[in-house]
N, C-alpha and C positions, 0 to 999 in steps of 0.2 A: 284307612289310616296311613298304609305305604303311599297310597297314592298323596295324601296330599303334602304326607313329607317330604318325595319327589319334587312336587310344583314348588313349594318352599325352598328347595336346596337349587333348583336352578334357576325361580326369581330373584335368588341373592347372585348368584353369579350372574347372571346378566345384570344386576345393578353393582359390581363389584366391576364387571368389565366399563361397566357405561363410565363410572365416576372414576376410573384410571383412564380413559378416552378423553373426557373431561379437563383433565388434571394435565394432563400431557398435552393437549390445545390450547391452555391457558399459559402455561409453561411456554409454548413456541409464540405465540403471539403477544404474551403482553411487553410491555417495555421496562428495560433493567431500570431498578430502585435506584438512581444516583441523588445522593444524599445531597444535593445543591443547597448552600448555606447563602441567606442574604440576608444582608444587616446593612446598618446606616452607615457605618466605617469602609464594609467591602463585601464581596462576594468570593465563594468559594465554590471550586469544580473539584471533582474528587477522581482520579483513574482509576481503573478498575484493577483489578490484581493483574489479568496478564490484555497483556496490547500486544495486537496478532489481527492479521487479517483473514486468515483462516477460516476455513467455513464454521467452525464451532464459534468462534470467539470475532469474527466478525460482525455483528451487530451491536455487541456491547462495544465495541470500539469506537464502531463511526458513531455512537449516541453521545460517547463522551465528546471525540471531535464536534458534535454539531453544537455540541451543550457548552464546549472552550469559545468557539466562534460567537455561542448569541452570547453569554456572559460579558465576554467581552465587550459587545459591541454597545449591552447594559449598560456595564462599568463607563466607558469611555462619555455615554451621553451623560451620566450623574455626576464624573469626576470622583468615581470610586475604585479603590485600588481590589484586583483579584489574585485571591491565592489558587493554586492548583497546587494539591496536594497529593504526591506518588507514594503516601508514606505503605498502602497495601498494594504498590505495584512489584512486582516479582518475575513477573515471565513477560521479556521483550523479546519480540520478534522483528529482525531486519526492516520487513517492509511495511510495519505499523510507524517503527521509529523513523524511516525516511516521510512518512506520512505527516506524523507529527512533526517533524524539524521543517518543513514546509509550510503546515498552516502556522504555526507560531511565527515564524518568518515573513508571514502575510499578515499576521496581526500585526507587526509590530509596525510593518509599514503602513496597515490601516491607521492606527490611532500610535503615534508616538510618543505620546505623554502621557499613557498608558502603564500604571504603575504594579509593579506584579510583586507578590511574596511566595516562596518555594518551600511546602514539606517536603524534605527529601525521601527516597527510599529506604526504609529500613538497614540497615548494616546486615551481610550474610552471615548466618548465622554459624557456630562454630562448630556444630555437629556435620560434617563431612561428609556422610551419606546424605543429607538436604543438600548440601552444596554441590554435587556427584548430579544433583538431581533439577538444580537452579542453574541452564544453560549460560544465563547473562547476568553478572554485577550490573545490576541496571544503574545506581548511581553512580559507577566508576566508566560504565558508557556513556551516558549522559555527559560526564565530565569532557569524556574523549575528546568526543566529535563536537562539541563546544554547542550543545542545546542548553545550557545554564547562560552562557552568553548572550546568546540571541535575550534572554529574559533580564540579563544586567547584571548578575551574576558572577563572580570569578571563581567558581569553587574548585577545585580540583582533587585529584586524584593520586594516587600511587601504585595503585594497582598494574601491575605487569604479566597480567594474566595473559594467553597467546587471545584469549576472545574477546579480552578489551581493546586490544592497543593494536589487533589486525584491522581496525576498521579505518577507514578514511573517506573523508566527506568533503566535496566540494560543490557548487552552485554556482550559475552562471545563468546571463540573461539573452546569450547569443551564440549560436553554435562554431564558436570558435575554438578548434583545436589546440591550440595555446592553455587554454584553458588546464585541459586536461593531460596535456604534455607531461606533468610533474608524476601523476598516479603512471601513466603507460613508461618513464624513467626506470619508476622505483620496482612495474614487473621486470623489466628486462634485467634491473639489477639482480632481480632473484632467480635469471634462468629462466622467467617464463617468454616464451614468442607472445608478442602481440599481433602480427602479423594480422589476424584475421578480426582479433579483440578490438582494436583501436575504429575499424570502419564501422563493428558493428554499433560499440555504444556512440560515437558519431553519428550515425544512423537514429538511435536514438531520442538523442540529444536534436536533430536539427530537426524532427518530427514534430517535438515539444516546441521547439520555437517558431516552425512553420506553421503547425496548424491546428495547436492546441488551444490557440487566444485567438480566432480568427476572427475581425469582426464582422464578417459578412453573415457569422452563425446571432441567429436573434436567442437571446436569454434575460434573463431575468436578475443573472449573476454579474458583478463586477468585476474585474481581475487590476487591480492593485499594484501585481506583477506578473511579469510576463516575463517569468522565469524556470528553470528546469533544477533538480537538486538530483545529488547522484553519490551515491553509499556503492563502496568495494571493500572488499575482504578477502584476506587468502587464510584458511584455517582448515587444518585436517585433509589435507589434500584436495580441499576441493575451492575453487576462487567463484567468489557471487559479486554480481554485479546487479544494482539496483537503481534506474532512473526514473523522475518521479514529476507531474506536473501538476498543477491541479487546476487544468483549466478543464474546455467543452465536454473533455471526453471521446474518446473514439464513438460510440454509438452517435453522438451528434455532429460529429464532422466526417464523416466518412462521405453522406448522401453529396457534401459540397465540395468536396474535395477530386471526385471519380467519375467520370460521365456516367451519362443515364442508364446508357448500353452496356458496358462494361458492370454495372451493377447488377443489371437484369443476368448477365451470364455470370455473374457471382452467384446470386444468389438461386438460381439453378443449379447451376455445376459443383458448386463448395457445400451450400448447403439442403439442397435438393430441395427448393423450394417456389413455387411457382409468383411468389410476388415478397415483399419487403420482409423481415425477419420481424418479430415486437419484442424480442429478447434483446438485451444491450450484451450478452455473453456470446450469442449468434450474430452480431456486429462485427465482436474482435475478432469470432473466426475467420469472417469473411476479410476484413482485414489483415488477418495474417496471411492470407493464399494471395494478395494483390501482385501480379508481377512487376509493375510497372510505375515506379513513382511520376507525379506529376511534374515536378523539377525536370528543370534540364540542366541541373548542375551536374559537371563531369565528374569529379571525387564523389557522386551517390550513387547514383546509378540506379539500382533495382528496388531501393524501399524495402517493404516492410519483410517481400524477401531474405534483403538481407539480415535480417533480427530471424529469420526460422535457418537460414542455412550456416548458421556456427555452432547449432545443435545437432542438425544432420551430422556434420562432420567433426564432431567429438562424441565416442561411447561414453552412457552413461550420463550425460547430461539432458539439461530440463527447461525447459520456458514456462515462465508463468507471468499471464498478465492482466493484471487490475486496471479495469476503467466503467464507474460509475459504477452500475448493480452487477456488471458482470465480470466472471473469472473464463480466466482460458487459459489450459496448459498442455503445453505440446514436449514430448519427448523422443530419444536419439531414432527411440525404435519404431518411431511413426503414430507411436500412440494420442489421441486428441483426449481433451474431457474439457465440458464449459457446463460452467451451471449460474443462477442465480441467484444474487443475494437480496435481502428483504430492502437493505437501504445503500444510498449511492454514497461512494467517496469524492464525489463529485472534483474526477480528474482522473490519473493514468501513471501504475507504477508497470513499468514493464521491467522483470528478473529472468536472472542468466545463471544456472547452477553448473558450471564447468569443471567434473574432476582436472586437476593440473596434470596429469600425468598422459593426458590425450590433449591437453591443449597446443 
C-alpha cells in the first residue's frame, strides 16, 4: 500500500512538472493577443502597455510595430481611416519611442492620404507612489517631441516635468552637421564638452546615410526614406543619445560594405569563429571591433571605432545597439553581452548612456 502511494505521489509530480514545462513554452512561443479591430469605417491597432525594446518586452513591441505597418498598408489600399490607440500604454522607453517616431514617419510618407484617429494615453494617475513608479508621461512625451504631428495632430502639453521636456528630436536625410549644430549649441550651453560627442553621433548619423539604404544590398524591403532620426536627453546626470534608421540592418550590410579578408580575420579574431557568424547579434559585434571605415572622408576617420571609444573614455557609461534580431552592448569596463531576439526591427538604433560628469 506505501508502495503504491509512493508511485502515485511522484507520477503527480512529474505531471505537475511536465504541465508547468508546457505552460511556460506556450507562454514563450506563442504571439501577444493584439486586439486588432476592422470594420467597414476603419481599422484599429492597439499598443501594448509598455514600448521598450528590451529583452523582456521586446517582442510585444515589434508585433505591434509590424501590426501598425500592415494595418496601414490595409487601410490605405480600402481608403480606410486607422486608429492607434495608446489608451493602455504606460511605460515608454527611449529607444522604442525613437523606433516608433520612425516608422510612423515612413508611413506617412508611404501613403499620404492616409487618415489616422488617436486614443490618447490615460491621464497619470493621482496617487503619487504610481507616479514615483511611471518613469514617462507618455502622452506629455508624445506631445514633446511632436509624434501627434507626424499623425496630424496638434495636441499639446503642459507638462514641465525634467523627463518630458529633457528630450529632443531631430531627423535628417543627409549627414550634415548643420543639422545637428542646434542640439551640440544647447550642450555647450549647459557646460557640457562636446568635443568628442559631436564626431561620435556624426559617426553615426553618416553610417545610416551611407549604408544602411544601400542598393547594392538585394531585399525584399522598400525604403520610402532614406533617412536617419536621433532622440537626446540630459536627466539625472546622465545624457543618452539615440540614433535610429530602419533600413538593411548591420547584419546585412556589413558582408558588402568590408572586404572578404578583413571579414575572415573578424570573424576569427572578434569572434573566434572559423567561418561567417548566423546570429545578426554576432554581426554587430564584429561590427563594433572594425578599425577601419571604408570612406575616405577626412572628418571620419575610424568608423565604427569611433562609436566604442567615447565609451572607453568616459566611466560608467554604456553602448547599446539594435539592428534587426540582434542586441549588443558594450561597457566603460570592457564588458560585451549580445543576445537574440525572436523578431527583427528591421533597421538600427545605435544608444550612448554617458554619465555628464565624465563627459
Amino acid at each position: 500500500m506505501k508502495r503504491a502511494k509512493f508511485f502515485l505521489q511522484h507520477w503527480l509530480r512529474m505531471v505537475r512538472k511536465r504541465t508547468h514545462r508546457n505552460i511556460l513554452s506556450r507562454k514563450k512561443h506563442k504571439k501577444p493577443r493584439f486586439r486588432n479591430q476592422i470594420s467597414a469605417k476603419g481599422m484599429t491597432v492597439i499598443a501594448p502597455k509598455v514600448l521598450s525594446l528590451s529583452l523582456k518586452h521586446h517582442k510585444v513591441f515589434v508585433y505591434f510595430k509590424n501590426a501598425l505597418e500592415r494595418l496601414c498598408s490595409e487601410a490605405a489600399r480600402s481608403s480606410k481611416k486607422i486608429k492607434i490607440n495608446f489608451r493602455e500604454t504606460e511605460v515608454l522607453s527611449p529607444d522604442a519611442c525613437a523606433t516608433l517616431v520612425a516608422t510612423i514617419d515612413t508611413i506617412r510618407t508611404l501613403y499620404p492620404n492616409l487618415k489616422f484617429s488617436i486614443i490618447r494615453p490615460k491621464n497619470k494617475p493621482n496617487d503619487y507612489r504610481i507616479q514615483n513608479r511611471m518613469k514617462y508621461d507618455v502622452d506629455a512625451v508624445f506631445c514633446h517631441i511632436g509624434l501627434y504631428k507626424l499623425l496630424g495632430f496638434n495636441y499639446t502639453s503642459h507638462s514641465s516635468k525634467k523627463n518630458v521636456v529633457c528630450w529632443h528630436y531631430i531627423r535628417g536625410d543627409e549627414a550634415d552637421g548643420s543639422i545637428t549644430k542646434p542640439l551640440k549649441d544647447e550642450l555647450e550651453n549647459m557646460g557640457i564638452s562636446t568635443s568628442g560627442l559631436y564626431r561620435t553621433w556624426i559617426e553615426g548619423i553618416s553610417n545610416a546615410v551611407e549604408h544602411a539604404y544601400d542598393i547594392r544590398i538585394p531585399t525584399k524591403r522598400s525604403f520610402p526614406l532614406k533617412r536617419w532620426w536621433m532622440l537626446l536627453a540630459v536627466l539625472n546626470d546622465e545624457m543618452s543619445i539615440f540614433v535610429c534608421d530602419l533600413g538593411h540592418g548591420i547584419p546585412n550590410t556589413l558582408e558588402y560594405t568590408q572586404d572578404e579578408h578583413f571579414l575572415a580575420k573578424l570573424w576569427k579574431e572578434v569572434l573566434r569563429l572559423t567561418t561567417k557568424p548566423t546570429n545578426d547579434c554576432l554581426y554587430i559585434k564584429a561590427a563594433a571591433a572594425i578599425k577601419e571605415s571604408r570612406t575616405e572622408l577626412d572628418y571620419r576617420g575610424k568608423g565604427s571605432t569611433d562609436i566604442k571609444s567615447l565609451i572607453k573614455e568616459n566611466k560608467g557609461s554604456t553602448l547599446f545597439i539594435h539592428s534587426n534580431k540582434g542586441t549588443y552592448t558594450f561597457s566603460h569596463n570592457g564588458n560585451e553581452r549580445c543576445y537574440e531576439n525572436q523578431l527583427s526591427i528591421n533597421g538600427t538604433i545605435i544608444q550612448w548612456n554617458i554619465p555628464l560628469n565624465k563627459a
